[in-house]
C-alpha positions, 0 to 999 in steps of 0.5 A: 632212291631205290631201298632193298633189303639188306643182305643176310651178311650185312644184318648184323653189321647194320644193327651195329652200326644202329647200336653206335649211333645209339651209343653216340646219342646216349652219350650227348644226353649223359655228358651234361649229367657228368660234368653238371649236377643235373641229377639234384636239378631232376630230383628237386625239380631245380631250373637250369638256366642257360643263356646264349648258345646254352639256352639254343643247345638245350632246345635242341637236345630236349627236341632231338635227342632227350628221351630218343636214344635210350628207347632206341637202345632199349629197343636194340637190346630187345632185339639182340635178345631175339637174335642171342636166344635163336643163336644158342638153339640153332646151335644146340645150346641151352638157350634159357641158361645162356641167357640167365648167365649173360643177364647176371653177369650184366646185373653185377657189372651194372651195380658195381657201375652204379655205385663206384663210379655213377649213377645214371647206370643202365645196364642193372635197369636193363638185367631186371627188364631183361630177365622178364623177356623170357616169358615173352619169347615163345609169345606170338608177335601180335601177344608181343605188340599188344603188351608193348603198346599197353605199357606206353600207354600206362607210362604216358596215362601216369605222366598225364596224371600229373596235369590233374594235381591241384595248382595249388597243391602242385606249387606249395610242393614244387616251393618246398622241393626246390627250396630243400634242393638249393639247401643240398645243391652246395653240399652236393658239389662240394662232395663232387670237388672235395670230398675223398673217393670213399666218402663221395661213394657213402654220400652218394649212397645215400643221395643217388643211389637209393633213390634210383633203385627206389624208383627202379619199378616206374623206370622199367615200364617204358624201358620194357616196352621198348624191349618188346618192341624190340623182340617183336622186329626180331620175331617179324624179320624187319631186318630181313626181307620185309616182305610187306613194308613195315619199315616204309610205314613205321618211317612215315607214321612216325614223320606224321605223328613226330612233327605235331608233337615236336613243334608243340614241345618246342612252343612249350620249351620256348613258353607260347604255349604256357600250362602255368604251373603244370609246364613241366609236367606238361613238357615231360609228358611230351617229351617222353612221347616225342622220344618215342615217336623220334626214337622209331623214326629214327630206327626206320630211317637208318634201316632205310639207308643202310639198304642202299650202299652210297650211305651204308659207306657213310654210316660204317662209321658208328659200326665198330664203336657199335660193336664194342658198345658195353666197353664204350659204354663204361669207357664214356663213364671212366674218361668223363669222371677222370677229366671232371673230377680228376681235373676239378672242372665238375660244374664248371663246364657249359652245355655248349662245351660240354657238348663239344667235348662229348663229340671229340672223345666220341670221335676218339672211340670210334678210332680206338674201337676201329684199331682194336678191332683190326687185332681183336674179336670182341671188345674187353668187356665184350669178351670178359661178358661172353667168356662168363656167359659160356664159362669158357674162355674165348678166343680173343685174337684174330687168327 
């Protein structure tokens, strides 16, 4: 297969259709958070036990698609940093004061995400990262690599660090975590099924929120990381004419770091390889670097066969829900909240069936994303973001 680079007039197209993939991943992570009390299971560090078809589904997920799409997303929004800034100075603007409305308008809309309707919102985690890459856009692309990979570093040195507790200490812990946790577990679903829509705000005020604000400093590291990450393939081109094969090589490095690191998560997964009381310590820890790693072949392999027409055609498909990605976004969020709490299936749904159900309003997205945009330029969210990022309202038809 012969890879060229991509036309000038098909880089934005591709990094779209990156996006809607992303997006599609994110959301198959996410549905089990919508329809399941996932975030007590995390925060307690609570067993879920799936048998079956359950159990071969959330092997597959923690191998293939936990901690892969939201670093590829990250990266993304490090990348249309880049683009967005060289937009607005190529054009005159005043690209800093752009840039700081576009992240305030995106630091409100995500708080008022986060509260009123769900709590695994990320786009105020991505407003306060996304303010700090100001300092790093005028930094050269070595300066940007050295800091990305620092903070890897430091993200996976903190998760490795919790291998060095004592086992003794670290199951007197884990017992008295997870016996508070199975105490909160009825009444936080009874909250989900019962409660009113303001007092299931005020408690989860309490229980969700603030403990993800709380915890907002550690989340951000490998977060931007990969925003750096992002700034640093905008800043060398690697959509562009890649002079010197990047692409090839991250794709093949990552294929030869990635397998190591996924069949030693898979045994761990399946417990022939057994850390005894630090197992999952020890399987967070590599599914995080697994992410990574998955995360930037994954990148690499889309940009490899978007050079090439025969799958271009293929992957078109992600490009429009890609394009309307914070509508889509939220849009996931409305519906997912409307059929599990408005029809009380909230914990009633299987990963299985859970997953399946992501897959066909994914695929509702993308034909409502396709017909909108035949009539229209930009998402609804798109346009009301841009329209305050400009104060000035723009033209949303298609002339």
């Amino acid at each position: 297969m012969k890879y060229e680079p991509i036309a000038l007039q098909n880089r934005i197209v591709s990094i779209d259709i990156i996006r809607g993939f992303a997006l599609f991943g994110i959301f198959l992570v996410n549905m089990p958070t919508f329809h399941s009390p996932d975030f007590l299971h995390q925060l307690y560090g609570l067993q879920s036990e799936y048998k079956g078809i359950d159990f071969w589904t959330n092997i597959f997920f923690q191998l293939f698609v936990q901690m892969k799409f939201f670093p590829m997303f990250s990266f993304l929004f490090g990348l249309g940093f880049f683009i967005f800034m060289n937009r607005a100075k190529e054009k005159g603007n005043m690209s800093s004061s752009l840039y700081l409305r576009r992240i305030s308008f995106l630091f409100v809309f995500g708080i008022v995400h986060l509260i009123f309707l769900w709590f695994g919102d990320i786009l105020h985690l991505y407003a306060a990262g996304g303010l700090l890459l100001l300092a790093f856009y005028n930094r050269k692309p070595k300066t940007i690599l050295i800091w990305a990979l620092s903070l890897l570093i430091l993200y996976f040195s903190s998760l490795a660090l919790q291998l060095l507790i004592p086992a003794g200490f670290l199951e007197e812990m884990q017992q008295m975590n997870a016996s508070q946790g199975k105490e909160e577990l009825a009444h936080y679903l009874k909250m989900y099924t019962e409660a009113s829509y303001w007092d299931w705000i005020v408690y989860r005020l309490g229980v969700e929120v603030i403990p993800i604000l709380l915890v907002m400093p550690f989340s951000l590291i490998p977060v931007f990381a990969m925003f750096l990450l992002g700034l640093f393939a905008g800043k060398i081109r690697i959509f562009e004419t890649d002079p010197k094969n990047i692409v090839k090589k991250i794709w093949i490095t990552t294929l030869l770091a990635g397998l190591p690191l996924t069949i030693i998560l898979a045994l761990s997964l399946l417990s022939i390889i057994n850390f005894h009381i630090h197992q999952e310590a020890s399987i967070l820890l590599f599914t995080s670097m697994n992410g990574v790693v998955l995360c930037l072949f994954y990148i690499s392999s889309l940009i490899l066969l978007l050079r090439t027409d025969r799958w271009r055609k293929y992957l078109y498909v992600f490009r429009h829900p890609g394009q309307m990605a914070f509508t889509n976004y939220i849009m996931q969020t409305v519906i997912c909240q409307i059929i599990f709490l408005g029809f009380n299936l909230y914990g009633k749904v299987s990963l299985f069936s859970g997953t399946i159900l992501c897959i066909i309003i994914y695929i509702f997205q993308i034909i409502i994303s396709w017909l909108w945009l035949k009539k229209f330029r930009f998402g609804p969210l798109e346009w009301l973001w841009r329209s305050f990022t400009y104060l000035q309202i723009q033209r949303l038809k298609i002339k």
